[in-house]
C-alpha positions as CSV (number, residue, x, y, z in Angstrom):
1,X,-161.3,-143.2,131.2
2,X,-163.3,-140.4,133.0
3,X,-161.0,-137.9,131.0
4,X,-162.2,-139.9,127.6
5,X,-165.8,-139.8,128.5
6,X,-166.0,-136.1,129.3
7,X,-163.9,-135.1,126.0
8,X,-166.1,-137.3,123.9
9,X,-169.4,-135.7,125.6
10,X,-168.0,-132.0,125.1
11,X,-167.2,-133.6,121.4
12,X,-170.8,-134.6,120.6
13,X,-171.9,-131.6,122.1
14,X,-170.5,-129.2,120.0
15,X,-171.2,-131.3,116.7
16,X,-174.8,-131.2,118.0
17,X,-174.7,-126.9,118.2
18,X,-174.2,-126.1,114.4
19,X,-175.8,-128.1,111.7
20,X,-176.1,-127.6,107.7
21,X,-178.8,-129.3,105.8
22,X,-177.9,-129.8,103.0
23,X,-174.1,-130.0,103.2
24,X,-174.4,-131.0,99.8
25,X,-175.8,-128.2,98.0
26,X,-176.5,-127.8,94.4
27,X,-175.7,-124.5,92.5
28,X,-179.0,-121.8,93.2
29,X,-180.4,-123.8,95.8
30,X,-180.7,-122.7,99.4
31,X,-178.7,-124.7,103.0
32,X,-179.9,-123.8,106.1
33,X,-177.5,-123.1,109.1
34,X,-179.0,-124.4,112.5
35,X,-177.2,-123.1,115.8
36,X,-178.1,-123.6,119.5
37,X,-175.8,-121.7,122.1
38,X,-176.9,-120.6,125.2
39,X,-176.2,-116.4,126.1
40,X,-174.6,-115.3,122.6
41,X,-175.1,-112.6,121.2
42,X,-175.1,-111.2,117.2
43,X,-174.2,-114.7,116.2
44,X,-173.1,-114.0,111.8
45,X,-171.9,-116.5,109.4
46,X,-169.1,-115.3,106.0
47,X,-170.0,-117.8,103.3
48,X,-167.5,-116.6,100.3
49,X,-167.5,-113.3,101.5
50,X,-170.9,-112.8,101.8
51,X,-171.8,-112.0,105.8
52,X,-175.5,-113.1,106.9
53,X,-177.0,-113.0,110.0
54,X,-178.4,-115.8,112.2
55,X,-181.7,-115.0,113.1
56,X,-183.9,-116.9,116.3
57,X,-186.0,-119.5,116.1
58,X,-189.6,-118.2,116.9
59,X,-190.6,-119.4,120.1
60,X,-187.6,-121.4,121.1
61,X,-184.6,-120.5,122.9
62,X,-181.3,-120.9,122.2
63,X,-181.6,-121.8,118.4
64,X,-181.0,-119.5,115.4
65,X,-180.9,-119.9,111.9
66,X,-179.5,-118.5,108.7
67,X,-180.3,-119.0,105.1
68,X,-177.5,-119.4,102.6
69,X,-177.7,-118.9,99.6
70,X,-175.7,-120.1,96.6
71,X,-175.7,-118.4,93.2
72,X,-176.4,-119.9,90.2
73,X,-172.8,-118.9,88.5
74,X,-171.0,-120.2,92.0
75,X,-167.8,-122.7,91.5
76,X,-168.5,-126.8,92.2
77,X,-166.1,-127.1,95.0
78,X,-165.9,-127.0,99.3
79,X,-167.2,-123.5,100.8
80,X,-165.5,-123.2,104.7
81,X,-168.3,-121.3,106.0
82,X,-167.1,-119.4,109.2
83,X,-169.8,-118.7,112.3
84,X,-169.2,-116.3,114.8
85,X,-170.8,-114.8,117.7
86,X,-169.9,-113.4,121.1
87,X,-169.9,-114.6,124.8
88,X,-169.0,-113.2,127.6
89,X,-167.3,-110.7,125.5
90,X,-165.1,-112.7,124.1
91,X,-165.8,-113.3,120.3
92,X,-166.1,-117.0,119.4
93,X,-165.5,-118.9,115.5
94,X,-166.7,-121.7,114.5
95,X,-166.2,-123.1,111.0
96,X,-168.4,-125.8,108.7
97,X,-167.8,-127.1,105.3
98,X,-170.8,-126.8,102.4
99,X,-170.2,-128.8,99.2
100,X,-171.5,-126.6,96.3
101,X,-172.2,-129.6,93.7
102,X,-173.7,-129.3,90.1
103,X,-177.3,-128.8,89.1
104,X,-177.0,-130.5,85.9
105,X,-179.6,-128.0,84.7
106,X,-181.1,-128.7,81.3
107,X,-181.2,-126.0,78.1
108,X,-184.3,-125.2,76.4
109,X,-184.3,-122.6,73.1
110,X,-187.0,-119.9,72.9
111,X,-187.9,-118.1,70.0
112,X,-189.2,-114.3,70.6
113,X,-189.3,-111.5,68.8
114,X,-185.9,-109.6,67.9
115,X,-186.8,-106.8,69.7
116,X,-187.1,-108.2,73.1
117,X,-183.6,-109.6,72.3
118,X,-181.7,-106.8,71.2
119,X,-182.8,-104.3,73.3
120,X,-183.2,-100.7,71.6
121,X,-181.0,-97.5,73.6
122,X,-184.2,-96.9,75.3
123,X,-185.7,-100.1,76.2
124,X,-181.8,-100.6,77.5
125,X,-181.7,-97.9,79.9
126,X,-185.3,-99.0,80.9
127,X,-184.4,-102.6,81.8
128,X,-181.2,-101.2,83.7
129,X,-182.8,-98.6,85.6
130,X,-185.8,-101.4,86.9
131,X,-182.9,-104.0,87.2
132,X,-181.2,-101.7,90.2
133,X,-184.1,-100.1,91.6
134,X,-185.2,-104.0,92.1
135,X,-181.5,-105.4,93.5
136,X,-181.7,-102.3,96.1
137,X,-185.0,-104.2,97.2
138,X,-183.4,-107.6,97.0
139,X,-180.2,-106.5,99.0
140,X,-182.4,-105.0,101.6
141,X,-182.3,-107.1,104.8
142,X,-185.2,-106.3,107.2
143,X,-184.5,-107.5,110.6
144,X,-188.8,-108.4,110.9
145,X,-190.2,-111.5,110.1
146,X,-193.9,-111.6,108.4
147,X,-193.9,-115.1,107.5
148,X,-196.8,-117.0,109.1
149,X,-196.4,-120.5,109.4
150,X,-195.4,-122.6,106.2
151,X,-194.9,-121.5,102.7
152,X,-197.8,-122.8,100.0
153,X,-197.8,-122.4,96.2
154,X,-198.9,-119.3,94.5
155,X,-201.2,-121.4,92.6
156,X,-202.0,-125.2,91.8
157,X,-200.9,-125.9,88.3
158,X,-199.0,-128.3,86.5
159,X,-195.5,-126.5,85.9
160,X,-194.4,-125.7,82.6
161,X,-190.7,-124.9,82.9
162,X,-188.4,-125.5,86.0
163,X,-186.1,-123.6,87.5
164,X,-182.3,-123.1,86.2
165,X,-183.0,-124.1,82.8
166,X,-180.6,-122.4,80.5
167,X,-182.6,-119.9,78.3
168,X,-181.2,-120.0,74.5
169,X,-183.0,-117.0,73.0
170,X,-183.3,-117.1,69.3
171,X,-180.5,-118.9,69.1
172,X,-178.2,-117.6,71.7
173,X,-177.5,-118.1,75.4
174,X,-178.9,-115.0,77.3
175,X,-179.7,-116.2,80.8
176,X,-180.5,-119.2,82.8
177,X,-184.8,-119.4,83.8
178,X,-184.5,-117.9,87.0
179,X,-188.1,-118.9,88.4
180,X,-190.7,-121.5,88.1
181,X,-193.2,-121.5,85.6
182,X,-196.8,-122.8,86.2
183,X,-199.2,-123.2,83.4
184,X,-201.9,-120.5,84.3
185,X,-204.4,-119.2,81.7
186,X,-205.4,-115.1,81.5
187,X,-207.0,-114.2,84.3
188,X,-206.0,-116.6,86.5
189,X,-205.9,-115.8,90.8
190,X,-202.6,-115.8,91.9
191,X,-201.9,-116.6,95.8
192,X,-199.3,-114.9,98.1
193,X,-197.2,-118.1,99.3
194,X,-196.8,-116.4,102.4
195,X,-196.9,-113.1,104.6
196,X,-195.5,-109.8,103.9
197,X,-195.4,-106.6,102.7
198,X,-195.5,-105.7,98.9
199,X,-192.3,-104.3,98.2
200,X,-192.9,-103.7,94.3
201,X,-195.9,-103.5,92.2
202,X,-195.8,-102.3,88.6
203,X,-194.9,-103.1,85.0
204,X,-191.4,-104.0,84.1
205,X,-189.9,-104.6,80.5
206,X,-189.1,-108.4,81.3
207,X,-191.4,-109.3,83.6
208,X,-194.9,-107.4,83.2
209,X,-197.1,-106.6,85.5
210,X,-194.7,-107.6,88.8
211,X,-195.4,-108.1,92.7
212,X,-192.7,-108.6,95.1
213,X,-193.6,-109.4,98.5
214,X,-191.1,-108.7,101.5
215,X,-191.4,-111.7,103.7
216,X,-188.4,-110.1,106.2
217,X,-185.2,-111.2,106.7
218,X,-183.8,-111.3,103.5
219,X,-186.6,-113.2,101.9
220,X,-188.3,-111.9,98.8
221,X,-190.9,-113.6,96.8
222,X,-191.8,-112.3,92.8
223,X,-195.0,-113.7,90.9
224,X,-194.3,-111.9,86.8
225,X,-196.6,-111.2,83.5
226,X,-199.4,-111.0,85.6
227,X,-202.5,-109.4,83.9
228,X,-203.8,-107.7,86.7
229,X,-202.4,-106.2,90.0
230,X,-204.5,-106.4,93.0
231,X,-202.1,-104.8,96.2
232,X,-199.9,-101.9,95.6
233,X,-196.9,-101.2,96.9
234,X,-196.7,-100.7,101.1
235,X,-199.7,-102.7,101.6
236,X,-199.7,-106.0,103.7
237,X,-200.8,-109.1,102.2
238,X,-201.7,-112.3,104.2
239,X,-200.7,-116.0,103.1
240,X,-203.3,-117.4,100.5
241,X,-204.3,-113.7,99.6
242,X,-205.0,-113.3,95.9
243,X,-202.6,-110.7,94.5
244,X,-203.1,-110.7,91.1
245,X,-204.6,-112.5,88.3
246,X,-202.1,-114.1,85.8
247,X,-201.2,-113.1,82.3
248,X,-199.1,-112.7,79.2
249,X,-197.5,-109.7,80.2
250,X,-194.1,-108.6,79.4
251,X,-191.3,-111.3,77.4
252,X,-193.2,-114.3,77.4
253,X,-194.3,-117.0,74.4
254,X,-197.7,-117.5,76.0
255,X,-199.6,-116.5,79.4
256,X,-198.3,-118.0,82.4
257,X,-196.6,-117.6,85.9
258,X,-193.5,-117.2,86.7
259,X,-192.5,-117.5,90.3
260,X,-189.3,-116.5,91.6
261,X,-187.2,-116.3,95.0
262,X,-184.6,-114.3,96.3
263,X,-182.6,-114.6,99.4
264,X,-180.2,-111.9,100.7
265,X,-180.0,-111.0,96.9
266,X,-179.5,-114.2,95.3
267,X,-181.5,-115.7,93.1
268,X,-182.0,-119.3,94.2
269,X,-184.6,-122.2,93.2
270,X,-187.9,-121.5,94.7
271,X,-189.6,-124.9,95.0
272,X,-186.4,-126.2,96.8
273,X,-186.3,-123.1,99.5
274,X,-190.0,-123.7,100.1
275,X,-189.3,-127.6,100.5
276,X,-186.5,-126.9,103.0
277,X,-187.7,-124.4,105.0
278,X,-191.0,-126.2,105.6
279,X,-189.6,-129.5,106.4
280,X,-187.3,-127.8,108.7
281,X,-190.2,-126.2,110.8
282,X,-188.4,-122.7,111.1
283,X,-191.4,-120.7,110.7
């Protein structure tokens, strides 16, 4: 019986050092990984082939976290996700199933004009030289964290068009809305949603006028068609900061704000992240 008792306590134990939330996880939204372990060290997760880092709690011992992010375009099935970390020399796996399920995203057509469809030979090699100067920032992990205590909104507004909604341009599938949308007229002050350092700051074909802030660790946040830049590029901004005014810059219909997230690359649902991390107290 005392053999039972001791199994079942080393049993809840070791339920009670890794935890996912969600383990249901819809496509482009974000789990958290939660791990407490005493004296490890470099404790790494491989979700699909994609290695992230845990990372410590602040302030509290023994606890790390990770972010994982699922794309967008990622199959509807179980993920075994695969922690590891070392002790004592000795390199130690755990494993954990995430449930990547379907985020029934709706479709919404946009009419815009042709050229900002069909892309000319020049505005072509425009988009794809600022498309990989930005995914070298998004697959930049720093090992710093800026953040200071929870994430707000960029700005209070009534949104306008959610995230993951499949983008029909002029008729044809292009893209899926890879932000959120808030109804924001010309001119209007946009807030950083947290700390960081600005990691991009300049007009792009697509997006306009464009910050991207560099929370650390992977985290990246974007605010697009802005009509007005306030921080440049290197400069630290602080949470509630006003970093630009809103605008109609770029491919848009009408002025508004379109606020994105990426984590460790992937572009995942912004509103969701800031819901998750905030109710989990990380930062």
């Amino acid at each position: 019986m005392k053999k039972i008792l001791i199994i079942l306590i080393n049993f809840f134990i070791v339920l009670n050092a890794l935890e996912i939330k969600p383990k249901n996880v819809e496509n482009a939204n974000t789990a958290i990984l939660i791990l407490e372990e005493k004296n490890i060290k470099n404790p790494k997760l491989t979700f699909d082939k994609q290695n992230i880092d845990f990372f410590s709690f602040p302030n509290k011992k023994n606890k790390y976290y990770a972010l994982v992010p699922v794309s967008y375009y990622k199959d509807k099935k179980d993920y075994r996700i695969i922690i590891s970390y070392l002790r004592d020399k000795k390199k130690i796996f755990k494993g954990v199933t995430l449930s990547v399920i379907d985020g029934n995203y709706k479709s919404e057509i946009i009419n815009v004009s042709k050229g900002k469809v069909t892309l000319s030979k020049k505005n072509k090699a425009r988009v794809d030289k600022e498309y990989k100067e930005a995914m070298n920032i998004y697959n930049s992990v720093s090992p710093n964290l800026y953040l200071n205590g929870k994430f707000i909104y960029p700005i209070d507004s009534k949104i306008t068009s959610n995230f993951g909604t499949k983008r029909v341009y002029n008729g044809s599938l292009k893209s899926y809305h890879s932000g959120t949308d808030f109804k924001a007229k010309i001119g209007t002050k946009i807030k950083a949603v947290n700390d960081g350092i600005v990691v991009l700051s300049k007009h792009r074909f697509y997006a306009g006028n464009s910050i991207v802030i560099d929370h650390g660790q992977g985290i990246y946040s974007c605010y697009y068609h802005l009509s007005k830049l306030k921080f440049k590029k290197g400069q630290k901004v602080k949470k509630g900061d006003i970093i630009g005014l809103s605008g109609d810059t770029g491919r848009v219909t009408g002025p508004h704000l379109h606020f994105a997230f990426r984590i460790h690359g992937i572009q995942v649902d912004p509103l969701q992240l800031i819901t998750l991390v905030n109710k989990n107290n990380i930062y």
